[in-house]
BAFI-3210 file (N, C-alpha, C; in Angstrom, 3 decimals, decimal comma, padded with zeros to 6 digits):
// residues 142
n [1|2|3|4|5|6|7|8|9|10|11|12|13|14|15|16|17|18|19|20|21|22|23|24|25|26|27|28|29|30|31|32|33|34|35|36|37|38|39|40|41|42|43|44|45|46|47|48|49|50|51|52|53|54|55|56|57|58|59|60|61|62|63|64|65|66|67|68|69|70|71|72|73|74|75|76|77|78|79|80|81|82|83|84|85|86|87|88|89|90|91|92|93|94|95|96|97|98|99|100|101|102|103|104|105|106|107|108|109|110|111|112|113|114|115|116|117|118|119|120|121|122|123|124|125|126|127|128|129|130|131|132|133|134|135|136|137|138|139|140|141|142]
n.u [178,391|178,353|179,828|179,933|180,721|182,124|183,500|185,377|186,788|187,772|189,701|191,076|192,647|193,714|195,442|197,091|198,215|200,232|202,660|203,405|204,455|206,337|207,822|208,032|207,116|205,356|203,642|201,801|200,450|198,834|197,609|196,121|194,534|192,558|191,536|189,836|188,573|186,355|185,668|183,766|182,500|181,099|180,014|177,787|176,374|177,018|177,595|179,718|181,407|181,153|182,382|184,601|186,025|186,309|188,014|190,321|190,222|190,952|193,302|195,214|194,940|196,187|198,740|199,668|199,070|200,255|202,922|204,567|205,303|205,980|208,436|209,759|209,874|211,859|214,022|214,628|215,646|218,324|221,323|221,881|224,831|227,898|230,906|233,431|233,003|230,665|232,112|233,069|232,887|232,253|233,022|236,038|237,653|240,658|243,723|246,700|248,888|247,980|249,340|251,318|252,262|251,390|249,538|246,603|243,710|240,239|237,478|234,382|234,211|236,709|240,615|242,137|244,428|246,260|246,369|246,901|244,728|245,632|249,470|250,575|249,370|248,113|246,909|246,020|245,965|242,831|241,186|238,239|237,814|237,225|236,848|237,782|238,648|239,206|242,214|243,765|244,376|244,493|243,251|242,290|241,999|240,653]
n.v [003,219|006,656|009,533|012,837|015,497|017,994|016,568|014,839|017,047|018,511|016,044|016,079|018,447|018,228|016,019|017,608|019,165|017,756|017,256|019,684|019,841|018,074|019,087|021,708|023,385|026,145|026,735|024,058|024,676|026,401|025,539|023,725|025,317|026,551|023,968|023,474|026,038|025,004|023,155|024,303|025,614|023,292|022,600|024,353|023,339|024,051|023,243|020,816|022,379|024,764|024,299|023,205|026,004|027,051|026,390|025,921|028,801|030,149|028,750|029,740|032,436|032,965|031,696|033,656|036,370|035,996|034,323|036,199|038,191|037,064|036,333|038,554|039,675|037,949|037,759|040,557|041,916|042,672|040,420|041,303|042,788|042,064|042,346|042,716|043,331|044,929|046,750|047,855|050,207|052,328|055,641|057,163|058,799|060,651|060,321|060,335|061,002|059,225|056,789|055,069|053,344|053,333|054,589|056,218|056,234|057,218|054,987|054,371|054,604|053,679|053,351|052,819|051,378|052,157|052,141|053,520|052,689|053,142|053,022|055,239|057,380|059,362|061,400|063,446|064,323|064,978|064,408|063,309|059,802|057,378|053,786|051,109|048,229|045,753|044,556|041,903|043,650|046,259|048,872|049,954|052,446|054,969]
n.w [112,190|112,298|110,978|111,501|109,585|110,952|112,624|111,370|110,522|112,643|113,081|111,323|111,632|113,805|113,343|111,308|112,953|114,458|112,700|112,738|115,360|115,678|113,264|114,032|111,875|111,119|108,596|108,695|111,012|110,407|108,423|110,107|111,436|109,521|109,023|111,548|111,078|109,193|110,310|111,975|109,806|109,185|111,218|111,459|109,168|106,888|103,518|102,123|099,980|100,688|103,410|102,061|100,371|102,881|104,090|102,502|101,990|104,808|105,369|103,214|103,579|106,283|105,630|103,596|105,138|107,413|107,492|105,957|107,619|110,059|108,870|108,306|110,754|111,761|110,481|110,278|112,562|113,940|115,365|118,520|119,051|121,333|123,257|121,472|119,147|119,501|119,845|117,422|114,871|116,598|117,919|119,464|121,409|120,970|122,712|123,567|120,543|117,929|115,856|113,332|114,955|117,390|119,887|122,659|122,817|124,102|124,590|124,540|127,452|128,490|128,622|125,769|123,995|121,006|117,178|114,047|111,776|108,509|108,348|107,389|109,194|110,856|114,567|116,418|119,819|121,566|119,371|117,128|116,237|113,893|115,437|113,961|113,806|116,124|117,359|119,196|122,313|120,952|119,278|116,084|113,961|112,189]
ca.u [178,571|178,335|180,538|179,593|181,733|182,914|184,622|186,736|187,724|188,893|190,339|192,106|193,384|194,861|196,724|197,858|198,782|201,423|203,525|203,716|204,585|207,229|208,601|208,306|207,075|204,086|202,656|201,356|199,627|197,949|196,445|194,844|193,123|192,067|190,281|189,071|187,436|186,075|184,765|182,733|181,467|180,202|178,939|176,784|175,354|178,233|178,188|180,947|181,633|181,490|184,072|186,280|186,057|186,556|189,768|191,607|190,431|191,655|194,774|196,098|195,375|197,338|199,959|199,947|199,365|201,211|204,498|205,989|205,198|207,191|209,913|210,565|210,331|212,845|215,196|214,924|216,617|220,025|221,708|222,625|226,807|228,174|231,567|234,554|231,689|229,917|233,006|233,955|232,324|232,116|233,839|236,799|238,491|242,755|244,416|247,758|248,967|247,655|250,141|251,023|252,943|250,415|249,034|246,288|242,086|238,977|236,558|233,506|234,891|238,049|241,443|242,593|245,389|245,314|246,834|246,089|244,653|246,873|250,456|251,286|248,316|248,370|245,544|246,268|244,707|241,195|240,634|237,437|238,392|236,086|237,057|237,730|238,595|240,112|243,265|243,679|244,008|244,552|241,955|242,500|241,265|240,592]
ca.v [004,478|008,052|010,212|014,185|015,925|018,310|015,714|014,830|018,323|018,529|015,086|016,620|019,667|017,301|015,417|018,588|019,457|016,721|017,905|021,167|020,235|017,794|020,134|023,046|024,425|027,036|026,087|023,156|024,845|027,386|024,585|022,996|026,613|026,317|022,846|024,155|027,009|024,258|022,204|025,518|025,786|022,068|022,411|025,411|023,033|024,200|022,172|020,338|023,278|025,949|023,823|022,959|027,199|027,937|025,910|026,842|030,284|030,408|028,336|030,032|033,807|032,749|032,100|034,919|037,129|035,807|034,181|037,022|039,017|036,146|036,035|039,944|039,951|036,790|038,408|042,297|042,694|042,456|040,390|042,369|043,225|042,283|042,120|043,181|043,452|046,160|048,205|048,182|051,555|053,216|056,813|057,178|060,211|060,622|060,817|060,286|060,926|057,666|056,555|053,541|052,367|053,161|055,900|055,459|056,252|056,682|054,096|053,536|055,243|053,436|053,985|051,757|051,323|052,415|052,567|053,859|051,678|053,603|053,775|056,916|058,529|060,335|061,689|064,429|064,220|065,479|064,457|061,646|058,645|055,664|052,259|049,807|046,410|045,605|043,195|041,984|044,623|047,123|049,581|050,223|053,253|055,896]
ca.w [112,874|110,809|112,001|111,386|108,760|111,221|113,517|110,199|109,512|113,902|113,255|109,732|112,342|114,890|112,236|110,913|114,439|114,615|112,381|113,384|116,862|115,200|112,656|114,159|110,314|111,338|107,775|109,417|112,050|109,468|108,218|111,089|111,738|108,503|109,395|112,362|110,627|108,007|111,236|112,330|108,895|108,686|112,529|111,460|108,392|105,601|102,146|101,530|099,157|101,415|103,931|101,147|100,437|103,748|104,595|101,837|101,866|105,581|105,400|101,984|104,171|107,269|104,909|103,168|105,911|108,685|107,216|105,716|108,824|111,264|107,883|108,358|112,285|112,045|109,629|110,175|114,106|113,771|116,307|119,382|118,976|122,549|123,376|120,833|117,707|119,698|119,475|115,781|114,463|117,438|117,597|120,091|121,024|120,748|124,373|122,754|119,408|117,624|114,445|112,574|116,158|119,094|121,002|123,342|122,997|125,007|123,953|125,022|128,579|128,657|127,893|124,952|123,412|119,603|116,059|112,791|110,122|107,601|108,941|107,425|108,975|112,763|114,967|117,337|120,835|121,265|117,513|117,140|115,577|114,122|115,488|112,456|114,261|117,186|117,214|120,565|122,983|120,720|118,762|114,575|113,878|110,924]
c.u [178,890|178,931|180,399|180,613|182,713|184,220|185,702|187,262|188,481|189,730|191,621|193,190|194,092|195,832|197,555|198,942|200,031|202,379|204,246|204,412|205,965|208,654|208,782|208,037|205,576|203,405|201,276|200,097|198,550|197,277|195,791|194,105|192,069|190,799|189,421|187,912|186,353|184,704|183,648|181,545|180,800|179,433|177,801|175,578|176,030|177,584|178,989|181,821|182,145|182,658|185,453|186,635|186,915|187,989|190,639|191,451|191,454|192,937|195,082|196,380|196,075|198,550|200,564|200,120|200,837|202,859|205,397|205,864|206,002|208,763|210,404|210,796|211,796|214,030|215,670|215,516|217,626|220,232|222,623|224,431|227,111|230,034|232,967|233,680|231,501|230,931|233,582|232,224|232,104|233,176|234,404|237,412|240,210|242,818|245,470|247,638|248,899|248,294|249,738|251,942|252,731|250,020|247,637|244,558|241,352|237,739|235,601|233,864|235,515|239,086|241,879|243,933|245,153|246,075|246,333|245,648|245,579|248,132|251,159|250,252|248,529|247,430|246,252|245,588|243,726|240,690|239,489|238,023|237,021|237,297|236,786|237,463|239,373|240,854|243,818|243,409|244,137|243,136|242,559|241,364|241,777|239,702]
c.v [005,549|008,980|011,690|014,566|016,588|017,974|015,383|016,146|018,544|017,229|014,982|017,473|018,920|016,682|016,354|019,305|019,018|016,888|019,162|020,910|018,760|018,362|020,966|023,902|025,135|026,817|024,969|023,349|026,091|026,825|024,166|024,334|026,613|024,695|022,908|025,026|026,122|023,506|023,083|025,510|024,408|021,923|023,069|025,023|023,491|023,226|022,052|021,624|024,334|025,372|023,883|024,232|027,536|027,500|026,186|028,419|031,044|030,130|029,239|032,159|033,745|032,652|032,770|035,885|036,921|035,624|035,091|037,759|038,356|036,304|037,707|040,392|038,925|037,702|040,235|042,561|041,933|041,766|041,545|042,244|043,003|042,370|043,208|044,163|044,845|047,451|048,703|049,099|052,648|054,232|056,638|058,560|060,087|061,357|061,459|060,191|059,745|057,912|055,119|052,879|052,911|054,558|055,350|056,292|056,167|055,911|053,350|053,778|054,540|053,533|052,697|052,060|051,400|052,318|052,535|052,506|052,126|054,110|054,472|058,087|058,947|061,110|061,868|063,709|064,972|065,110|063,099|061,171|057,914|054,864|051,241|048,463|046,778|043,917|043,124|043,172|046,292|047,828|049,821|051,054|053,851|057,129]
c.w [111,829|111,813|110,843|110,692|109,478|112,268|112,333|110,102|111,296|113,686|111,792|110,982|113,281|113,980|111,609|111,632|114,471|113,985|112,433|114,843|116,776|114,469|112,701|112,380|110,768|109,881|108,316|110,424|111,786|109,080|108,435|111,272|110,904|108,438|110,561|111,802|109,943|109,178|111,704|111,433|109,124|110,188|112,552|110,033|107,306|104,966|102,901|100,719|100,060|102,723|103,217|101,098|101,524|104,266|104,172|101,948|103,570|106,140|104,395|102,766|105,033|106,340|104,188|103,862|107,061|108,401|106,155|106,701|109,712|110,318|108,490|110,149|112,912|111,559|109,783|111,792|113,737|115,320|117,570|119,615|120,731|122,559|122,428|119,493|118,049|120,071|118,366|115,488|115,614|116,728|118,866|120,360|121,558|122,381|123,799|121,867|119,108|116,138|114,062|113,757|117,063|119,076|121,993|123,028|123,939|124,186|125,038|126,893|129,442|127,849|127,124|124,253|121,744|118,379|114,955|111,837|108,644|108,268|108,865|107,981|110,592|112,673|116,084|118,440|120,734|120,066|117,616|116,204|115,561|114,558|114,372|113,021|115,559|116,651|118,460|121,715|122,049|119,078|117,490|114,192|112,775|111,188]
res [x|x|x|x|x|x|x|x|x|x|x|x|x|x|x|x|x|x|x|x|x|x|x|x|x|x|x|x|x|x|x|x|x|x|x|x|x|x|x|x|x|x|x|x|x|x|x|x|x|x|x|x|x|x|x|x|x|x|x|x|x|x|x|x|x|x|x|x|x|x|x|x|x|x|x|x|x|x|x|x|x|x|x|x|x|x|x|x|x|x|x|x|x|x|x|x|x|x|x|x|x|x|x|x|x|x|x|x|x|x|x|x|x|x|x|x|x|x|x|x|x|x|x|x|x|x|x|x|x|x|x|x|x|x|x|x|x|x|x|x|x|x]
***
């Protein structure tokens, strides 16, 4: 039995498959396209030459193109701040005089409880304030 070149290059892409759908590594699955494409060429009467060409030429561009494009969509959004997080930098504005032992803030349009990050420093009411950290219920501001 003779089995057609381009059934080896789909039976390369399934094997390639398997790891990809193991390892979750998208390399893997750049590659089988790449034998796919290869199986096209040898269905349309490709060399050998022009398969071997075409697999690497189309695996080695998926990976050039594509995986720094998934690397910078992976890495470039910042996780979304919920909770305590998504109030450090905010701006606040002074109810009460805020020192180095309390006063009280609007934040985020409630009233918080507040004190300076430097405790020789004081902040009139109406005055904005950043939010530094919060330490339990209370706001550390500058």
């Amino acid at each position: 039995m003779d089995i057609d070149a381009w059934v080896w290059w789909l039976i390369g892409a399934v094997g390639l498959g398997i790891p990809l759908v193991l390892t979750a590594m998208p390399e893997f699955g750049m590659f089988a396209v790449g034998a796919v494409a290869a199986a096209v060429v040898a269905a349309l009467g490709g060399g050998i030459v022009a398969q071997v060409l075409v697999f690497v030429g189309v695996s080695v561009a998926l990976v050039a193109v594509v995986r720094p494009i998934a690397a910078r969509h992976r890495s470039g959004r910042a996780p979304h701040a919920t909770g305590i997080d998504a109030l450090k930098g905010r701006q606040a504005v002074v109810l009460e005089r805020v020192d180095g032992s309390g006063g009280r803030i609007k934040l985020a349009g409630e009233i918080w409880s507040a004190r300076s990050l430097d405790g020789d420093q004081s902040f009139e009411p109406g005055r904005q304030v950043d939010v530094v950290d919060i330490d339990g219920a209370t706001a550390l501001v500058m």
